[in-house]
C-alpha positions in Angstrom: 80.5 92.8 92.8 78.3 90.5 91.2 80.2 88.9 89.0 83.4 88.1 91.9 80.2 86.5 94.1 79.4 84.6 91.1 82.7 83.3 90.1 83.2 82.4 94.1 79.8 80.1 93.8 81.2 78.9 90.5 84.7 77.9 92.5 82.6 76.6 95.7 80.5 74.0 93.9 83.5 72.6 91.7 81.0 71.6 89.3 80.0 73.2 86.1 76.4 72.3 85.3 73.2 74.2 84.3 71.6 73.7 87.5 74.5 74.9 89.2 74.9 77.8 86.7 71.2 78.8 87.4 71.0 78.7 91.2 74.2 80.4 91.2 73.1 83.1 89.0 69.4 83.9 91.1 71.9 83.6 94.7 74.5 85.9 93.6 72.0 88.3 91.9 70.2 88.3 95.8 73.5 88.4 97.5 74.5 91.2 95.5 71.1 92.8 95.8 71.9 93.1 99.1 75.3 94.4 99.2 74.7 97.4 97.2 71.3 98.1 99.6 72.6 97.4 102.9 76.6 98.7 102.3 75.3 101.6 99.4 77.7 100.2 96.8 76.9 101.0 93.0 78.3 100.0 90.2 80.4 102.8 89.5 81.9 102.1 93.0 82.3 98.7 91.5 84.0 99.3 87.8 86.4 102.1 90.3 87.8 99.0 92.0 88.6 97.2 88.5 90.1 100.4 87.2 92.1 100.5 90.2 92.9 97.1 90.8 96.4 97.1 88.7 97.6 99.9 91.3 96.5 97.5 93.9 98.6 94.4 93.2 101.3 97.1 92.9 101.0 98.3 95.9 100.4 95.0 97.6 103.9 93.9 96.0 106.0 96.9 97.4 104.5 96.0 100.7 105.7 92.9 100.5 109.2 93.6 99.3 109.0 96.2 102.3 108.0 93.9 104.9 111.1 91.5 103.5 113.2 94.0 103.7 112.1 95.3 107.5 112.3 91.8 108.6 115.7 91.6 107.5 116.9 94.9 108.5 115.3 93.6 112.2 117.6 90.4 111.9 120.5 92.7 111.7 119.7 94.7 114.4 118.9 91.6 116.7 121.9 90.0 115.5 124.1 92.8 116.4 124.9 93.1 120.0 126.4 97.0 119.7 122.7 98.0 118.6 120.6 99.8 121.1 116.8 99.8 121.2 115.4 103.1 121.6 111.6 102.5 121.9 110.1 106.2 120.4 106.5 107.4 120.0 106.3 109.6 116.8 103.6 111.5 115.7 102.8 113.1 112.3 100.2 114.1 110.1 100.5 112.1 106.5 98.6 114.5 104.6 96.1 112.0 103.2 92.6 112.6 102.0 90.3 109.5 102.3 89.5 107.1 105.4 90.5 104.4 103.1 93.6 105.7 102.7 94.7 106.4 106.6 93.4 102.6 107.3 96.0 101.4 104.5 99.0 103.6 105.6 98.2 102.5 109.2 97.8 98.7 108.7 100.9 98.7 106.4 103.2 100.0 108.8 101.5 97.6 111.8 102.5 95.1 109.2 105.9 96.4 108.9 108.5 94.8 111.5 110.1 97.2 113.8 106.8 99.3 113.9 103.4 99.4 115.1 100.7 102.3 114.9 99.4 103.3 118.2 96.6 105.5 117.1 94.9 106.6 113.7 92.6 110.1 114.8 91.5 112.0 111.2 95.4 112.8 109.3 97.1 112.4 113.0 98.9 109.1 113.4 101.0 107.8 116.4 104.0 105.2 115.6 105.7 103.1 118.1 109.1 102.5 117.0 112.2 100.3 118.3 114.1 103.2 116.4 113.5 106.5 115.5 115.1 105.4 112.0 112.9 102.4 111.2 109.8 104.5 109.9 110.2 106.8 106.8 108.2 110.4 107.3 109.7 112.1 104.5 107.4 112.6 101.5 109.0 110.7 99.3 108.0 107.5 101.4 107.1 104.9 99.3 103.9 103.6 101.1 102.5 107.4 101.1 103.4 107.5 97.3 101.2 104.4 96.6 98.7 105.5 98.5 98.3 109.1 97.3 98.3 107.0 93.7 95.3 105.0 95.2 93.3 107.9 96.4 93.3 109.9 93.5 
């Protein structure tokens, strides 16, 4: 944590000088200080995000390619007067283990066109969907896959 506070002074003062260097150093130290007290981070919670990170930017890239690929499959549908809208509520337990992990399956299909979650209680969620086919439940889903990667 430290060290991404200090690089972000670093970037913020677009200079590169000993004073700047110094202040930064005693600021971030503080500002850091105070993260780990007041949100009980340590640095093993720290050097787990690092480890981690690579799986991130993964799975940050297959949502993307999945939101393109939602927002065209919407086009289509819009596109094509023959299609129907048939507004569904589904509900389903994902089977995932950490609070971290329901926020990011629930704010990634939110993100996804076509769907939106309704409501996130423990493993239950609740999916609006213009079609019953436009949200994946099976459990080879890819956004469950990355996730279950993330929480292990």
């Amino acid at each position: 944590m430290y060290l991404l506070v200090f690089l972000f002074w670093l970037i913020l003062c677009g200079k590169l000088t000993l004073e700047v260097i110094l202040t930064g150093a005693v600021l971030t130290a503080a500002i850091a200080a105070a993260l780990y007290v007041l949100f009980g981070h340590t640095i093993g919670r720290d050097l787990a995000f690092f480890r981690k990170l690579p799986l991130f930017l993964g799975y940050l890239a297959v949502l993307i390619w999945e939101i393109i690929k939602a927002s065209s499959q919407m086009v289509r549908f819009i596109l094509n007067e023959k299609n129907t809208i048939e507004p569904t509520l589904i509900s389903f337990h994902a089977g995932l283990k950490t609070q971290f992990g329901r926020f990011v399956l629930a704010n990634s299909i939110t993100l996804t066109p076509g769907t939106i979650t309704v409501e996130a209680e423990g493993d239950r969620f609740t999916v609006h969907c213009l079609r019953p086919d436009f949200l994946d439940l099976s459990e080879n889903s890819v956004f469950l896959k990355w996730i279950r990667r993330l929480e292990a």
